[in-house]
C-alpha positions in Angstrom: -68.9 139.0 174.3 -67.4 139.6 177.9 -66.9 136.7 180.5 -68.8 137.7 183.2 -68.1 135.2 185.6 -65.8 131.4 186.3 -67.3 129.4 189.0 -65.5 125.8 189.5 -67.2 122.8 189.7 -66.6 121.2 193.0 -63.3 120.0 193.2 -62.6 119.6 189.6 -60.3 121.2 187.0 -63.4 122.9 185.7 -64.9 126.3 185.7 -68.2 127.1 184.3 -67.9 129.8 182.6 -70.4 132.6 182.3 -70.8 135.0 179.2 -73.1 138.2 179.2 -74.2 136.7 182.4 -75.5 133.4 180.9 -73.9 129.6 181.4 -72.6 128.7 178.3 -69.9 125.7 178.9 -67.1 124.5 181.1 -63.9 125.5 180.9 -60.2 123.5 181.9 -58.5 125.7 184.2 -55.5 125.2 182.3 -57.1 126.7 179.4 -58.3 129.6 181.6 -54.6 130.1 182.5 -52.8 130.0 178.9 -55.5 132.2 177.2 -55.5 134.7 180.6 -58.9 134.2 180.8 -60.5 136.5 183.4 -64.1 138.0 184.5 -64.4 140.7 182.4 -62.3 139.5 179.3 -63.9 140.8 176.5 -63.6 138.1 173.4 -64.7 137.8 169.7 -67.1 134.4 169.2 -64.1 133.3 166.8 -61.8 133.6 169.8 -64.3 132.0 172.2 -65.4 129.2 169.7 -61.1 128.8 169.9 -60.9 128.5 173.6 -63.8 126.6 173.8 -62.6 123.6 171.0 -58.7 123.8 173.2 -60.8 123.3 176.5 -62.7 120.3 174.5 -59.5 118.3 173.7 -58.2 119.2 176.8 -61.0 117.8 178.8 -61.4 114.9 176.3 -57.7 113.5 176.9 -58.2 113.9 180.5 -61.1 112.0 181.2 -60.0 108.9 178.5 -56.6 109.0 180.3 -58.7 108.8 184.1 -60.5 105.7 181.9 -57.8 103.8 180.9 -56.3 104.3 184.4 -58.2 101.7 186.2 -58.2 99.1 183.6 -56.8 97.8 180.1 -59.1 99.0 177.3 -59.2 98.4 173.6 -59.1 101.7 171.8 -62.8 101.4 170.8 -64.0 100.9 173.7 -62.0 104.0 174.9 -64.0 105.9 171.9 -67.5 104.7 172.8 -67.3 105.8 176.2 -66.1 109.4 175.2 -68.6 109.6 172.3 -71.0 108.6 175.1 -69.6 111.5 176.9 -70.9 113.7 174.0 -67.2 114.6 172.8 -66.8 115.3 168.9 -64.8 112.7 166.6 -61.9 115.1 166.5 -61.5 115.3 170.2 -61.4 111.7 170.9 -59.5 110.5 168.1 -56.8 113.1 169.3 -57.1 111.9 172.7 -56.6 108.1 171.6 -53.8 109.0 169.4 -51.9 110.8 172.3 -52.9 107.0 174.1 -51.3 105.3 172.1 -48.3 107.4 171.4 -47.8 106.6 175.5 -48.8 103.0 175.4 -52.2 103.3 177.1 -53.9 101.8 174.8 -52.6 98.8 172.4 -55.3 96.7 170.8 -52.4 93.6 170.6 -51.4 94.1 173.9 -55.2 94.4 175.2 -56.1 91.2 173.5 -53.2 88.9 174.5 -54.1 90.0 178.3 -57.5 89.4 177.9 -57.0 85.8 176.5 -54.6 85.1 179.4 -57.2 85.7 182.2 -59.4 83.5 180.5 -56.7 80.7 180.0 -58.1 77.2 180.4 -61.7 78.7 181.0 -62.9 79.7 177.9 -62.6 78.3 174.5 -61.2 79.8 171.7 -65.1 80.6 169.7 -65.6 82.5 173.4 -62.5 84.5 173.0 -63.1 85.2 169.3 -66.8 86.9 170.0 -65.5 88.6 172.9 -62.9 90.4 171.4 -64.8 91.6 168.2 -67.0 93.2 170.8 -64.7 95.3 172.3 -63.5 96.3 168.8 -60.7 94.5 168.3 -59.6 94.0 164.5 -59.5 90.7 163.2 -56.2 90.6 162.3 -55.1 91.3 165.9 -57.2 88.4 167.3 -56.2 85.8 164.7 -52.9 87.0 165.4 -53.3 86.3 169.2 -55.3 82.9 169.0 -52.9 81.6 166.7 -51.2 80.0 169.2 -53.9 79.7 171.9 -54.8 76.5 172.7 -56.6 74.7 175.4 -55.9 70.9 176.2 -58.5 68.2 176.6 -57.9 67.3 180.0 -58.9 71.2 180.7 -62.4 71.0 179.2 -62.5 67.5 181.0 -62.2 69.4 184.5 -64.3 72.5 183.8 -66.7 69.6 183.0 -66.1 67.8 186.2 -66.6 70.9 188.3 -69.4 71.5 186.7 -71.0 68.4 187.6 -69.4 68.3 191.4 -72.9 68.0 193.4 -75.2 67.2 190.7 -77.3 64.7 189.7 -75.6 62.1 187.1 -78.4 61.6 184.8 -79.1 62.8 180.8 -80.7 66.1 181.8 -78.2 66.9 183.7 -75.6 65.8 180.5 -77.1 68.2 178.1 -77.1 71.3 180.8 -73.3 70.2 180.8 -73.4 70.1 176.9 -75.0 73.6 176.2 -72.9 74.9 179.7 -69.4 74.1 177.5 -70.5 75.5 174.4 -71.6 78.6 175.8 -67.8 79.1 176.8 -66.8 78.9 173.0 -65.7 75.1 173.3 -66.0 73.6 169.6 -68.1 70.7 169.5 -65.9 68.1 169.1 -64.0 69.4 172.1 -67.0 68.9 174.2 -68.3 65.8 173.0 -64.4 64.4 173.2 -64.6 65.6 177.0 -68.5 63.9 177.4 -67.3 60.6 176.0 -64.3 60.7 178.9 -67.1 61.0 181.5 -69.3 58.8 183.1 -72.4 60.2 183.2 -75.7 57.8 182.7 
């Protein structure tokens, strides 16, 4: 089989590359360059099956590094958005290793940031759904909630604000009710915050 033409795509990294004059996949530049790829290269399908897989990996570790780039990510959200990418288990897995070998990704670290930016706002049965979701082991989030806690007075004023401009009446009461339990307040937490209120 001879490469018989490399167009790049737009301003990427990539080349499509062409063989026997027919499309057949996209190639890193950087593999390109190591395996002195050129048009007119002549290769077995072994060696092309070879290129193509190193091009794979490559490609794979750059687009979950560009992912984790903008924001933290647990490491299985990291794989479901490559395997939605249509990469092969081997290719992400050795992309998220090399994450976590440079501290991209770190399910502990994910989760105790996550629980921080909800601090006071959500209760702990919130937290606990939310990061079994994004694939974080239970282990980690016991772990992390062991020492998470959220103080009366807090659910009192995410109650309050709630009710700032509305009607004091019992509909209004078990909007409030179903409003707190829906950010993973327990239910003794939000009746103890109810009975501190003076609703009619």
């Amino acid at each position: 089989m001879q490469i018989t033409n490399l167009v790049r795509r737009g301003k990427s990294e990539l080349y499509k590359a062409f063989v026997d004059d027919e499309y057949i996949c996209l190639l890193e530049a950087e593999t390109i360059v190591k395996n002195k790829i050129k048009v007119g290269t002549n290769l077995s399908q072994n060696e092309f099956d070879e290129i193509r897989a190193e091009s794979e990996n490559l490609t794979c570790k750059n687009m979950a590094i560009s992912y984790v780039s903008k924001c933290l990510k647990s490491r299985w959200q990291v794989f479901d958005h490559l395997k939605q990418k249509g990469f092969l288990p081997k290719s992400i897995n050795d992309a998220l290793d090399l994450l976590e070998d440079y501290g991209y990704i770190n399910d502990k670290y994910y989760a105790e940031a996550f629980v921080k930016s909800k601090q006071n706002t959500k209760g702990i049965m919130y937290l606990k759904s939310a990061l079994k979701q994004k694939g974080v082991k239970d282990s980690i989030i016991n772990e992390v909630l062991s020492e998470y806690q959220i103080d009366d007075e807090d659910v009192i004023n995410l109650a309050q604000k709630y009710l700032k401009n509305k009607p004091q009446d019992e509909k209004t009461k078990q909007k409030l009710y179903r409003h707190l339990l829906s950010k993973g307040f327990t239910y003794e937490q939000v009746n103890k915050a109810l009975s501190k209120l003076d609703i009619d």
